[in-house]
C-alpha positions in Angstrom: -134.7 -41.8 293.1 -134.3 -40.3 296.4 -135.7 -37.6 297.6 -133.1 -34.2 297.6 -131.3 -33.5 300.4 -132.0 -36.9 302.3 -128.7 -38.3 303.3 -127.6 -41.5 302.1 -126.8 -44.6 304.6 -125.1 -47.4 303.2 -126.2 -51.1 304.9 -123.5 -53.5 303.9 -124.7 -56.8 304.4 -122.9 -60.1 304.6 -125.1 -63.4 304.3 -125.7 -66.5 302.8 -128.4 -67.8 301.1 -128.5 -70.6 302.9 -129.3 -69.0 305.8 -133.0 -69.2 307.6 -131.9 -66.1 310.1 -130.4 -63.9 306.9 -133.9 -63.8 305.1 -136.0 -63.5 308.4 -133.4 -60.6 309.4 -134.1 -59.0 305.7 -137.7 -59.1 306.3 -137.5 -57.1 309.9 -135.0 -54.7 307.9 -137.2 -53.4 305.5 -139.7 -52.7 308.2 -136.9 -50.3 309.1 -136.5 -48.2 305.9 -140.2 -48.3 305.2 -140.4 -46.4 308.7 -137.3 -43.6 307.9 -138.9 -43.2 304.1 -138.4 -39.6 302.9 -135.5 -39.3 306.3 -132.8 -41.7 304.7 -131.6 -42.9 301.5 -130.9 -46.9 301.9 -128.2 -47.9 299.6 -127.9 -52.2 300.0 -125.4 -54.3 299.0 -124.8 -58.1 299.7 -121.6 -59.6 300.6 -120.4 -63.2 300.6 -120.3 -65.7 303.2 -120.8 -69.5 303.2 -121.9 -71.1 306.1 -120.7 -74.6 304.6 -117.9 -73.8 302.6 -117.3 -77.5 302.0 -120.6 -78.5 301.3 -120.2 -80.7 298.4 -122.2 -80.9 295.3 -125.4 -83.2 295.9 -125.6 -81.2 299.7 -127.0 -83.1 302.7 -130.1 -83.6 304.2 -131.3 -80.2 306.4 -132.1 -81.8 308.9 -129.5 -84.4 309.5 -127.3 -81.1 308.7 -128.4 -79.4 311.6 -128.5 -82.5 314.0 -124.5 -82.7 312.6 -123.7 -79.6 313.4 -125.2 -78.1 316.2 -125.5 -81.5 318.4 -129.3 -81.7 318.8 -132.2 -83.9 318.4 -134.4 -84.6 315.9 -137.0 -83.1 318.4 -135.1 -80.0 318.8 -134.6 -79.4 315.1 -138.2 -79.9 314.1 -139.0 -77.6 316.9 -136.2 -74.7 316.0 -137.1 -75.4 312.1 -140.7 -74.4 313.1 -140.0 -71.6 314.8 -138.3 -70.2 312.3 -141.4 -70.7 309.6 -143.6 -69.0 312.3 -140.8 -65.9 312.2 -141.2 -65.9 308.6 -144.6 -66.6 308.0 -145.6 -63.7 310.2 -143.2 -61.5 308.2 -145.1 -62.4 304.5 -142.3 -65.4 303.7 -142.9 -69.2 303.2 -140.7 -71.6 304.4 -141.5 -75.1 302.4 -139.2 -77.3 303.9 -140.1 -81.0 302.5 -139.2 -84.6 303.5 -136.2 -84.0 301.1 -135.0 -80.2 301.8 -131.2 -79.8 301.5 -128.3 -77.7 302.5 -126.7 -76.8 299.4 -123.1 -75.4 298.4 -123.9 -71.5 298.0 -120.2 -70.4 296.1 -121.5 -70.3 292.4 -124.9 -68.4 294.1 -122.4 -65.6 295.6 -120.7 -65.8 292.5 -123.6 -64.3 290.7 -124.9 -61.9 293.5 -121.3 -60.1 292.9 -122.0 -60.0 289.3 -124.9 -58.0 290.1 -124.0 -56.0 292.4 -121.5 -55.1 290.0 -123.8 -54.0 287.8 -125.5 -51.2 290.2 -125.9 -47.9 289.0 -124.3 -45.3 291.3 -127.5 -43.5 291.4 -130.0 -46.6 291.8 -131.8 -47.3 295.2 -129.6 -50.1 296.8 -133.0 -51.5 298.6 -134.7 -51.7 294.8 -131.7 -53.2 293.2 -131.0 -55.9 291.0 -128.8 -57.3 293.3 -131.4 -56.9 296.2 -134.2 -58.8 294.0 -131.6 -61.4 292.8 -130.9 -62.4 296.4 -134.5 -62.2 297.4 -135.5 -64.6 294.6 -131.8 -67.2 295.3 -133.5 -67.1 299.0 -137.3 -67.9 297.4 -136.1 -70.6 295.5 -134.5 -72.6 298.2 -136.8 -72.4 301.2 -139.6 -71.5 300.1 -139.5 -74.0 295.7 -137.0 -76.1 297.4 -135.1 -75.7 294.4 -131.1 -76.4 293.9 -129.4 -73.5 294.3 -126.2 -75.1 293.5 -127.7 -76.5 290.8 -126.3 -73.9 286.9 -129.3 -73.9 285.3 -131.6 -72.9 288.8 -128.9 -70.9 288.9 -129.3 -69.1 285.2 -133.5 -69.5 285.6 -133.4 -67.8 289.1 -131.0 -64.9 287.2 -133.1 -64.5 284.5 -136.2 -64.2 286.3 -135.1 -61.0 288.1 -134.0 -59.4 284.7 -130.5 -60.3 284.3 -129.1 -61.4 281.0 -129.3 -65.4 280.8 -126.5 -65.8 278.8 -124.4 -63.8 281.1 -125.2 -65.4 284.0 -124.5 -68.6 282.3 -120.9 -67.6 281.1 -120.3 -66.9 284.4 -121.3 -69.8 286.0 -118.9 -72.0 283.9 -116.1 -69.8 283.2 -115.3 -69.3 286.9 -115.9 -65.1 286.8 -116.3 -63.2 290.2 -115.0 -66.6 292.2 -111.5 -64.9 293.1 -113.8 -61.3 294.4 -116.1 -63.9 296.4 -113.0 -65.6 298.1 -111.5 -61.7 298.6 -114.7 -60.5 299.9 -115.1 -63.3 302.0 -111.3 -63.0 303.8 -112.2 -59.1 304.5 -115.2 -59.9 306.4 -113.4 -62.7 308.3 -110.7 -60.2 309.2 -113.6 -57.5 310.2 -114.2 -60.8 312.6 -117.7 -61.8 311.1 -118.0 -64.9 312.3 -121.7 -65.3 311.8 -124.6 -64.5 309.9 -126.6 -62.2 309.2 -124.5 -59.1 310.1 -125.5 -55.8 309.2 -122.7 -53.0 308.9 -124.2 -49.1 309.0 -122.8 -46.5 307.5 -119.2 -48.9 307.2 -118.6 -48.7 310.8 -121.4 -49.6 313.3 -122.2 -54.2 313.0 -125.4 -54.6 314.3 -125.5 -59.2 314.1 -128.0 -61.3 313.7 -132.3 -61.1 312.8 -132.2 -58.1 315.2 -135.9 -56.5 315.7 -136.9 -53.5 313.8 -136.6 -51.3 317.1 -133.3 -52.4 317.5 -131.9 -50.8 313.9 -134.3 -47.4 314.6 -132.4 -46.8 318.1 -129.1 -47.1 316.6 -130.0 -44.6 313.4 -131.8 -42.3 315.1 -128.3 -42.2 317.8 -126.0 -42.4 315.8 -126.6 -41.5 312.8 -129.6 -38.9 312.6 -128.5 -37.1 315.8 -125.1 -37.1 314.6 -126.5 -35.6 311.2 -128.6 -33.0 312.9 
């Protein structure tokens, strides 16, 4: 629990697991609330957003992905691919990206991350969260086990391992729950004009985008929201 009197700052956060920058951009952000521990109360939650909302079920090569979409070479992607292992690696995260790494559809993934976000306490730290260490282990899985993340029973195994109820999760996944919040979730955040990811949204009104530096987040709090406070 917090400590009293600390006031509370909510970080909405709107991602997708498929996303190198969103993880790498986590990883500077807790740098952040390590350094205002005992000055703020973090409250986290994850929102949806697909990067490839028609990806289709067997996904596509990463690499050929990225070539696809973004109009570069093999070359560049190789180099921009290991650029951002170096990012991560230097921030305590492994990206494992094999011969057969894939972009994978991410709806059913978001379906679950909104079931447990559901499922926060009012009272819970956001950063500690079920829904926090759901997303953290979804990311895991893909970049760093190179595991299907599209895939129901990764899916229910990657649930489970962070605590959730198995069966649950599994219900969920092929009953269709939480797919109607995902798409409603995902339209507000279009019409707040996200257009990319990661974005970061403090206290509900100021976006900070992308895997902005640590120094970046303390100038805006301490600005904005501790001198406002004060």
């Amino acid at each position: 629990m917090a400590e009293p009197n600390v006031p509370r700052l909510s970080i909405d956060i709107v991602s997708d697991v498929m996303c190198p920058w969103c993880i790498i951009g986590w990883l500077k952000f807790r740098t952040v609330m390590t350094h205002f521990e005992g000055r703020l109360d973090f409250r986290v939650q994850w929102h949806p957003f697909e990067l490839n909302p028609g990806m289709p079920p067997e996904g596509e090569d990463a690499a050929q992905h990225v070539m696809r979409k973004y109009g570069i070479t093999a070359e560049q992607s190789r180099a921009n691919s290991g650029k951002m292992a170096g990012v991560a690696a230097d921030l305590g995260f492994v990206f494992n990206r094999g011969p057969d790494f894939r972009m994978r559809n991410s709806f059913d993934a978001h379906r679950l991350l909104t079931w447990a976000g559901a499922l926060e306490e009012p009272e819970q730290e956001g950063a500690t969260g079920v829904q926090s260490a759901l997303k953290l282990a979804l990311f895991a899985a893909h970049f760093t086990d190179n595991r299907d993340v599209s895939d129901h029973v990764v899916l229910a195994d990657v649930a489970a391992s962070v605590g959730l109820d198995r069966a649950r999760a599994e219900a969920i996944l092929t009953s269709g729950d939480f797919g109607e919040m995902v798409r409603t979730e995902q339209a507000y955040w279009a019409d707040q004009n996200i257009t990319g990811v990661p974005a970061f949204i403090l206290d509900g009104r100021m976006l900070i985008p992308g895997a902005q530096d640590p120094e970046v987040f303390v100038r805006v709090i301490e600005n904005k929201v501790l001198a406002a406070a004060a």
